[in-house]
C-alpha positions as CSV (number, residue, x, y, z in Angstrom):
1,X,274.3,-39.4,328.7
2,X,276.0,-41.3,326.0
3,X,272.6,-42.6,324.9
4,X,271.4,-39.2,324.5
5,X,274.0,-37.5,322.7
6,X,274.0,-40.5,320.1
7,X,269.9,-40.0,319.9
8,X,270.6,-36.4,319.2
9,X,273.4,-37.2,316.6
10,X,271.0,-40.1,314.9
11,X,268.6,-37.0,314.7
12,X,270.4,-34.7,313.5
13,X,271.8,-36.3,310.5
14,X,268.1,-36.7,308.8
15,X,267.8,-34.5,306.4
16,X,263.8,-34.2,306.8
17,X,263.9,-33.4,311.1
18,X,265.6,-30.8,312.7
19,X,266.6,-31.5,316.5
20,X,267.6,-29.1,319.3
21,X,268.4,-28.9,322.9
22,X,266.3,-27.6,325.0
23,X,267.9,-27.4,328.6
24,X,269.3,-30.5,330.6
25,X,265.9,-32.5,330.1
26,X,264.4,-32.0,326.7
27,X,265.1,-31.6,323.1
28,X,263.2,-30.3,320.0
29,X,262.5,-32.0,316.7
30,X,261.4,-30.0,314.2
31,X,260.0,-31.4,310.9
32,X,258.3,-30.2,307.9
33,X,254.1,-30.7,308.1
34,X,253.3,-31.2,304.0
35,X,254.8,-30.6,300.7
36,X,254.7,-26.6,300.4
37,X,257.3,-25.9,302.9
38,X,255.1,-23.2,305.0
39,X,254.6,-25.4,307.5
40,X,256.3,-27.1,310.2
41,X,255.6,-29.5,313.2
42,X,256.7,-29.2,316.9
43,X,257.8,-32.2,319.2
44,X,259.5,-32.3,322.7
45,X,260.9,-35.0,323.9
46,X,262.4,-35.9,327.3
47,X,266.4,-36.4,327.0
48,X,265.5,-39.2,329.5
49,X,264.2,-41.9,327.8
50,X,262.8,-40.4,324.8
51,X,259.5,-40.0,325.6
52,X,256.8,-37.4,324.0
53,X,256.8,-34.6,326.5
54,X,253.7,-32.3,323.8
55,X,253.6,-31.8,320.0
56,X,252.7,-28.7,318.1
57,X,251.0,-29.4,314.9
58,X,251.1,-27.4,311.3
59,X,252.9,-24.2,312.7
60,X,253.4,-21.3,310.5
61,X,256.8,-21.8,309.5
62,X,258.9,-18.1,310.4
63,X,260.8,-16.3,307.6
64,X,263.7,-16.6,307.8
65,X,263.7,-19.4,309.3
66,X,266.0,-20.2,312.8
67,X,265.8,-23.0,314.4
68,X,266.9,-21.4,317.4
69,X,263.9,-18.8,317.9
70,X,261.3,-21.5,317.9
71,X,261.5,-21.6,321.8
72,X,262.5,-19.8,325.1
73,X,263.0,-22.0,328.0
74,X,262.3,-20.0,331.2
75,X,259.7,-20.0,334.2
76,X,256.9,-17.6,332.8
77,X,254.4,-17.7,336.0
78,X,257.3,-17.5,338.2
79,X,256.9,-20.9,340.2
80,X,260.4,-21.8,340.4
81,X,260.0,-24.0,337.5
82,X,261.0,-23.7,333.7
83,X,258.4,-23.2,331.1
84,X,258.2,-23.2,327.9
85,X,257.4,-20.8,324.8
86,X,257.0,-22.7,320.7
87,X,256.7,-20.3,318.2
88,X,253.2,-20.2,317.0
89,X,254.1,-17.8,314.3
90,X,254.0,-14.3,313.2
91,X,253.3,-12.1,316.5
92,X,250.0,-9.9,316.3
93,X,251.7,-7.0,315.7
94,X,252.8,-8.3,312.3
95,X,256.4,-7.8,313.5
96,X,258.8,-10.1,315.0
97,X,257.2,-13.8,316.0
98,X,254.6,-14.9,318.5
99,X,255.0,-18.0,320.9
100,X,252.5,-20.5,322.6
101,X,253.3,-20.7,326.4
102,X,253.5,-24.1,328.3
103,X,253.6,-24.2,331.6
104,X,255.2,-26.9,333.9
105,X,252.9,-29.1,335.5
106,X,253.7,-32.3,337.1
107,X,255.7,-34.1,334.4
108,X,254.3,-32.1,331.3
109,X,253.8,-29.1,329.7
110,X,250.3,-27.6,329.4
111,X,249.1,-24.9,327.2
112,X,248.4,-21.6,328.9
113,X,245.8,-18.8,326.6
114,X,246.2,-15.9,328.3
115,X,250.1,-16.0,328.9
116,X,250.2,-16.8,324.9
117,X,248.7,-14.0,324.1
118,X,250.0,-11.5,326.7
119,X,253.7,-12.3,324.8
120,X,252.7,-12.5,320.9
121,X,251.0,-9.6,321.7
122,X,254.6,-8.0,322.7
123,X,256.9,-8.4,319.4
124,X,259.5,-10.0,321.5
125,X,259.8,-7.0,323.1
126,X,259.1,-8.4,326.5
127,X,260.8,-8.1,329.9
128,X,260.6,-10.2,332.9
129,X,261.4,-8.6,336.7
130,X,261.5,-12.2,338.6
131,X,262.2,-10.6,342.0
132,X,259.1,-8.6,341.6
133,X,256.8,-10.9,339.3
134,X,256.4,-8.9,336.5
135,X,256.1,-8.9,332.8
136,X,256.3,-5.8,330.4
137,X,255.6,-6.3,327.1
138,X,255.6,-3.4,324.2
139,X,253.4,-3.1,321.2
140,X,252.4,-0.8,318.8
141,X,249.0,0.8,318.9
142,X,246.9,1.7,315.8
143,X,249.7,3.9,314.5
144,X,253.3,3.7,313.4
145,X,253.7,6.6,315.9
146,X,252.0,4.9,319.1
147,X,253.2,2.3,321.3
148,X,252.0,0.7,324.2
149,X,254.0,-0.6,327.3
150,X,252.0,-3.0,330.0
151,X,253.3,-4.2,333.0
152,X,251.8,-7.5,334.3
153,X,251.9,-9.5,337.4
154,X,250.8,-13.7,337.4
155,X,248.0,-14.5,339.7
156,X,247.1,-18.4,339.8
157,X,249.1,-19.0,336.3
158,X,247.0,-15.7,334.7
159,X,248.8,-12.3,333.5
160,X,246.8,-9.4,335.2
161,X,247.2,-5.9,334.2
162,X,249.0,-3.8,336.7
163,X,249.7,-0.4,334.5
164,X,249.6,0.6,330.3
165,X,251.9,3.3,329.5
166,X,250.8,4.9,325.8
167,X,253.7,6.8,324.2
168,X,251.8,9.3,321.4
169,X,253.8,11.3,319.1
170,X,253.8,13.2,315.6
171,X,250.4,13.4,315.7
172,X,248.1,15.2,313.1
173,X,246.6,17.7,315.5
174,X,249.8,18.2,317.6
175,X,252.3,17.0,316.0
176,X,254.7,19.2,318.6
177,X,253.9,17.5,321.4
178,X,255.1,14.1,322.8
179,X,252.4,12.6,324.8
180,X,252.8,10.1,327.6
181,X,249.1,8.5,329.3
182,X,249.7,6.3,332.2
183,X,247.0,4.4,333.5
184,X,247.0,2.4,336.8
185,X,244.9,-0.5,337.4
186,X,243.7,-2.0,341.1
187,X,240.9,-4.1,342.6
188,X,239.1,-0.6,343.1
189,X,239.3,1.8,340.5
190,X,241.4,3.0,337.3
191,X,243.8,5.9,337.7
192,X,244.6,7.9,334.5
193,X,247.8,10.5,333.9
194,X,248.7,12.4,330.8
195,X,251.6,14.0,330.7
196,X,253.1,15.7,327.5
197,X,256.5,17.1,326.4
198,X,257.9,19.4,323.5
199,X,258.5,17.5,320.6
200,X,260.9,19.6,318.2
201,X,264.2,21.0,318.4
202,X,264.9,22.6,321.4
203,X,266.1,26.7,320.5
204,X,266.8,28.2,324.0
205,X,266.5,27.0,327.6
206,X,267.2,28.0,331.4
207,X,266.2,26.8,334.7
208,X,263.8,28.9,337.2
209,X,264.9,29.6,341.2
210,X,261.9,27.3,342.0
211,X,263.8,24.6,339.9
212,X,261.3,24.3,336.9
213,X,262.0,25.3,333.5
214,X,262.0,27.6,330.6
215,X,261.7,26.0,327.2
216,X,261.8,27.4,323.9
217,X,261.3,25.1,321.0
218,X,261.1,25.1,317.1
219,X,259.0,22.4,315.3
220,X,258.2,22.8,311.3
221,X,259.5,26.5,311.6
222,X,256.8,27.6,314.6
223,X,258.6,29.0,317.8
224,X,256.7,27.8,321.0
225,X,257.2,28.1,325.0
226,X,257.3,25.6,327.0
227,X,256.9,25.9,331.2
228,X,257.9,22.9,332.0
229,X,257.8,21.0,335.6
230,X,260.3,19.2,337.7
231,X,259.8,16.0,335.4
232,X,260.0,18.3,332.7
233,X,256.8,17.6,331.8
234,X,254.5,20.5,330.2
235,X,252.6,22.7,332.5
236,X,251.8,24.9,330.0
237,X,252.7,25.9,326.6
238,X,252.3,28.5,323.8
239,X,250.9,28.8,320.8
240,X,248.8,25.9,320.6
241,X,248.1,25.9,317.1
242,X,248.4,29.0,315.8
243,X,249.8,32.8,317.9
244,X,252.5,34.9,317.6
245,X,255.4,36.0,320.0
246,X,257.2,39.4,320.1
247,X,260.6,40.0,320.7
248,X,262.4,43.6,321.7
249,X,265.5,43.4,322.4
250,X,265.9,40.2,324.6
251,X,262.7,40.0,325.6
252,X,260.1,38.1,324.4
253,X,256.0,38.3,325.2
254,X,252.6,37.3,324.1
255,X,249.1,37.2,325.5
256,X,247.0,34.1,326.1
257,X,244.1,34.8,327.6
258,X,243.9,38.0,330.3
259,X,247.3,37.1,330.7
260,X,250.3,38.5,329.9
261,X,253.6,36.4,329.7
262,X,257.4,38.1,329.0
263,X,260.5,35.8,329.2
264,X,264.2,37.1,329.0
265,X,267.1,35.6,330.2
266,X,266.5,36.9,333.6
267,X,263.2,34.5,334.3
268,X,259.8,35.0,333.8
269,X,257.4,37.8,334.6
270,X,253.6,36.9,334.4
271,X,251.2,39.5,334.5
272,X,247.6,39.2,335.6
273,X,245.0,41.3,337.1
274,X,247.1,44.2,337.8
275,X,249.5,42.1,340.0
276,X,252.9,41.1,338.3
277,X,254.5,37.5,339.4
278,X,258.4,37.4,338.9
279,X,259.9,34.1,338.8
280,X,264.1,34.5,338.3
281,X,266.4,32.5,336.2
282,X,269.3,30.2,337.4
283,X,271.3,32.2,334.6
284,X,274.4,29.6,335.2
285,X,271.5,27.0,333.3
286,X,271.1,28.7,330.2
287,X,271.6,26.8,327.2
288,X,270.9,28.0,323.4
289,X,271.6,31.3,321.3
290,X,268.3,33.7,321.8
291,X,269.5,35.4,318.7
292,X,268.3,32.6,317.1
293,X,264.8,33.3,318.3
294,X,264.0,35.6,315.6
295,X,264.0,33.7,313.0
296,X,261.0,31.8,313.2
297,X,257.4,32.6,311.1
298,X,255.6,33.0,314.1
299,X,258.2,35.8,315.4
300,X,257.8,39.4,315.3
301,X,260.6,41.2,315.6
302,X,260.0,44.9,317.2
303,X,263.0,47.9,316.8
């Protein structure tokens, strides 16, 4: 013990390598790899007896630069012993760093590709679930207003894909709607929900007897209804681009299709085919001024 603290000590004091504890059984030196500065090499060494555990050569160097996010000592494959993760760089995403996994095997550490790129892919944002054996990690998809969450279990020391949830939003086309697409992967087949929710300030609400909901919402000055589910996920919604709604009084209507919707506080009446569906209000739920309704551009007031 005395040996190794004076070793790390000895280390420390050089001004060209940088040294680090990593755990109860290894430490980090970190030294520059040329002249420019932009580069740095990796070694870990056993607290031990010194030996050379691995080296990573001519790493990107991170800016800023902390010693301290180079690695994360944990068990990545979730085989009761510690691994290890050396900065490799900037992540993929562009946006927080990336990491090179080793696995523990049998007195070293060995490079794992898959693992490697399963967490730089993530932009540090990754979880672990060790009781289950899981990995989520987040990234951003191809826009600043997508991102991606995968959930992965380990299977002989490889990540394999369990479930990618897509969060879509502000989108050019509907940029009202928050869209969530969850697919679910298994040895058989692929299954695939969407599910979408209003996106835009909420104006007036209630709660229905059968325990779904009544949404209206304003987004970029356009008043649209919103039936929503138990989840409150959208089962159906109006205008989808472009439609008007009439208020009288506090009632509110419009037609989509054959079919003929009026809300008012009291619940919803739908009409169709000469039959008339009434679904009541829980009128203790209401939330929101209806006045308020009126003043949208998509809102034709009637005396």
């Amino acid at each position: 013990m005395i040996r190794t603290t004076l070793l790390l000590l000895l280390l420390s004091s050089n001004a060209v390598a940088q040294v680090v504890s990593i755990g109860n059984d290894f430490y980090m030196e970190v030294e520059k790899s040329d002249d420019t500065d932009n580069y740095i090499d990796v070694s870990i060494y056993s607290k031990n007896d010194s030996s050379l555990i691995l080296r990573q050569e001519a790493t990107p160097k991170p800016l800023p630069f902390d010693v301290q996010k180079l690695f994360i000592y944990r068990d990545y494959n979730f085989d009761g012993h510690t691994d290890l993760a050396i900065c490799s760089g900037d992540s993929f995403c562009g946006d927080g760093l990336g990491y090179n996994i080793y696995l523990w095997q049998t007195n070293t550490f060995e490079y794992n590709e898959e693992l490697s790129d399963v967490i730089s892919m993530g932009c540090e944002l990754f979880e672990f679930d060790d009781q289950n054996r899981r990995i989520t990690t987040q990234w951003r998809g191809n826009s600043i207003c997508c991102y991606v969450r995968d959930q992965y279990t380990i299977v002989n020391n490889k990540p394999v894909l369990l479930e990618s949830v897509m969060h879509s939003y502000n989108s050019s086309e509907y940029p009202y709607i928050y869209k969530v697409t969850t697919t679910k992967y298994n040895k058989k087949d692929t299954t695939i929900i969407i599910k979408e929710y209003p996106q835009g300030e909420t104006r007036y609400s209630f709660s229905l007897k059968n325990k779904k909901k009544v949404v209206f919402f304003e987004y970029d000055a356009i008043l649209r209804y919103a039936f929503l589910a138990n989840d409150e996920s959208i089962e159906m919604y109006y205008p989808h681009n472009s439609g008007d709604l009439t208020i009288k009084d506090q009632i509110i209507s419009f037609k989509s299709g054959n079919i003929i919707y009026e809300i008012s506080p009291g619940g919803v009446k739908v009409k169709m085919k000469g039959q008339v569906y009434d679904i009541p209000a829980d009128e203790s739920t209401i939330q929101g001024d209806w006045e308020t309704l009126r003043h949208c551009n998509n809102v034709r007031v009637l005396q």
